[in-house]
Steps between C-alpha positions, in 0.01 A plus 500: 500500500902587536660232729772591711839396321675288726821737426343731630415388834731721706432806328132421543544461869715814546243700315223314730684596832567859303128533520408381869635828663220655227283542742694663780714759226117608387386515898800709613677656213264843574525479873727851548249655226210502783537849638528624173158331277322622846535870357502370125204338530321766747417225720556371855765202591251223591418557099854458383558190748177347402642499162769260663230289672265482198823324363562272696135378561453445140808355461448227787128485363666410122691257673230307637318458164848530300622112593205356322547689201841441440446115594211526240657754208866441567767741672672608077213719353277637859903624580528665180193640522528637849844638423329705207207615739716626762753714308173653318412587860822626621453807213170566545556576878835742394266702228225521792413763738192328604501305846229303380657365214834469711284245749318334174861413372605395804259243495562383166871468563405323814313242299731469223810462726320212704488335145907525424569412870314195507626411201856484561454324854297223259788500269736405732274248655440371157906453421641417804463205736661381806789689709520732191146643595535531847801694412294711270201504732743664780610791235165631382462710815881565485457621176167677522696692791713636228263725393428671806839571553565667154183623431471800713815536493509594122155634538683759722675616263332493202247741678774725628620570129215408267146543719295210641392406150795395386461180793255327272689603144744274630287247587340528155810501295675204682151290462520607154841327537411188672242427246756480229690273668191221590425534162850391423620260736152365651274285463192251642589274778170385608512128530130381539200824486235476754116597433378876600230402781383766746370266717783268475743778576332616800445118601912465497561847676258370740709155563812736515382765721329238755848356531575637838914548489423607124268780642704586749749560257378715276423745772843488618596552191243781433579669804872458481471727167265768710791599678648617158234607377397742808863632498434591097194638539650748794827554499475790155297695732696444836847538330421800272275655759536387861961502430487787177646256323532441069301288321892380379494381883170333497651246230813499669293369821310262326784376324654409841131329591533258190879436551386393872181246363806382226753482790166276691435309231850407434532424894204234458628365188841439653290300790306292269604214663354602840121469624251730470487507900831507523573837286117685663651449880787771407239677235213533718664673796657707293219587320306649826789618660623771203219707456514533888852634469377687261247694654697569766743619284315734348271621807878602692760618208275499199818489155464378090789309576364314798194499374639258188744294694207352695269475219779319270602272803054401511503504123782215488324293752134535273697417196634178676176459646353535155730246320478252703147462518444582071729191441257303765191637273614364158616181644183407680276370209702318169244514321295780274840780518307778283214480785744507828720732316188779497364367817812542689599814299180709490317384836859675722423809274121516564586455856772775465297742342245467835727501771749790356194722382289486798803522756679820268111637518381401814821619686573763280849417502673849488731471713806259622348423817181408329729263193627365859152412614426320195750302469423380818148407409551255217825380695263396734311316217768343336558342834137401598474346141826293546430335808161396316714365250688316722196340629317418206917361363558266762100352487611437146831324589307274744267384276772446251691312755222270604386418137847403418515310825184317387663421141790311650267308773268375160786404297 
């Protein structure tokens, strides 16, 4: 087995944070191609989103088993492997004019991306201790908001010039790419491997997920994401349909979306220092009182441009939302990092996948004023789930308190 050369360290981590946004260039790179593989594929849209959600299911689904394989096999050769998978994948799907096979390769990229991800969040757990990780633990959303900020905006393009297949050439040749360089500059970091134990795994998701502040996390953090996600699944069809606009635009918009969560995220790190409750009394309010302005916005002098503004302004506040609460997950449990890593990773996108399909379907979000209405509902959510949090949090801080109270009375 190839050890990572300690040389090599910072290359290795630059190539591990190069991967993390994998998952969001492979989610949204294909977004302003939606209109379009409707009439390629001779299908309806709910076919050509589910090919989004089927996606992100597997990938959160990957994610929960994907921790105890790389804890068991390593993070070096399931990486590799994954990386080889995927870009496989990405040309199939180009070659294809079947929607079937589209939503079968969706799947498998789902699965193989939950592999790389968790991978490269356990690598950095693995090499870095201390300040240095809570550092790196505050970039990985940071960084994974990269992705939707240049994804569809290259996406865009490519499809304006080339045709949507050329959104997953590119994704094939720069895998192709990023394999080359693992097999150069990577290497194992695993420190001690853990046993492959079904019932063991779903015994320590169990102790995680009955963790109340830890539960009430990961649906902030799921639901935080839904707002994204509902705005990707949509906005093709509102902008190019509802405003006549280019699918050039549609990447244009969602390019703005990620540079707001990036703009959030960098707003949280900056506030590191600050509580949780602290940094949700400006977030929460804000969070219910956007898509309000919103839909009134849109119900009196219905625009593109003020149709964005408000969405980026509710996009920065679920990226801050977002990053504050992802560096809370990973720092909650020290022990075990390729199991919280898929935990934390995978259970936000199951609950993602749920909450954006079934409001984008239920709603049949169409329109502005229904985006608005949306919004609203898993504002509403967010909120409800934080003030459980807060709860369950300060039952926890008691109990903390009064055991070290005890300590000092004993000694």
């Amino acid at each position: 087995m190839k050890q990572l050369n300690p040389q090599y360290t910072v290359i290795s981590t630059i190539l591990a944070f190069a991967l993390i946004p994998l998952s969001g260039f492979a989610t949204d790179i294909y977004l302003p191609s939606f209109p379009t593989m409707v009439g390629f594929f001779g299908t309806n849209k709910a076919d050509i989103q589910l090919s989004l959600v089927v996606f992100i299911i597997s990938s959160g689904a990957g994610q929960l088993f994907a921790g105890s394989l790389v804890d068991k096999f390593g993070r070096y050769r399931l990486t590799l492997s994954a990386l080889f998978i995927f870009a496989i994948s990405c040309f199939v799907i180009a070659i294809s004019n079947s929607i079937t096979v589209l939503l079968a390769m969706r799947v498998v990229q789902g699965l193989t991306v939950a592999l790389i991800v968790v991978s490269k969040r356990a690598f950095i757990l693995d090499i870095y201790t201390g300040e240095k990780l809570r550092h790196y633990t505050s970039l990985f959303s940071i960084i994974w908001a990269l992705a939707p900020i240049i994804a569809p905006f290259i996406g865009g393009f490519l499809h304006y010039y080339f045709g949507w297949q050329s959104n997953f050439y590119f994704l094939g040749f720069a895998t192709v790419i990023l394999i080359a360089l693992e097999l150069k500059y990577s290497g194992e970091t695993i420190k001690e491997y853990h046993s492959f134990n079904v019932r063991s795994l779903f015994r320590a998701y169990s102790t995680k997920l009955t963790t109340p502040d830890y539960a009430m996390t990961l649906a902030i953090l799921g639901l935080s994401y839904s707002m994204v996600m509902v705005f990707n699944m949509a906005s093709p069809f509102i902008i190019e349909k509802v405003f006549h606009q280019s699918p050039v635009m549609t990447g244009n918009a969602s390019l703005l979306s990620g540079l707001a969560i990036l703009a959030g995220g960098l707003i949280s790190k900056a506030t590191i220092q600050k509580t949780i409750y602290a940094k949700m009394s400006i977030a929460g309010p804000l969070l219910m009182t956007l898509p309000i302005a919103l839909l009134g916005a849109m119900t009196l002098m219905p625009s593109f441009a003020l149709m964005m503004t408000v969405v980026f302004l509710l996009h920065i506040v679920s990226g801050f939302t977002f990053n504050t609460f992802y560096a809370y997950a990973f720092g909650r449990f020290s022990t075990h990092a390729g199991i919280v890593s898929g935990l934390t990773g995978g259970g936000l996108y199951v609950i993602t996948s749920i909450v954006s399909y079934s409001l984008v379907g239920i709603l049949e979000v169409k329109t502005p004023i229904v985006l608005a209405g949306g919004y609203l509902i898993i504002a509403g959510l967010v909120v409800s789930s934080f003030l459980l949090f807060v709860r369950y949090k300060r039952k926890v801080e008691i109990s903390q308190t009064q055991s070290a109270n005890s300590s000092v009375v004993v000694s």
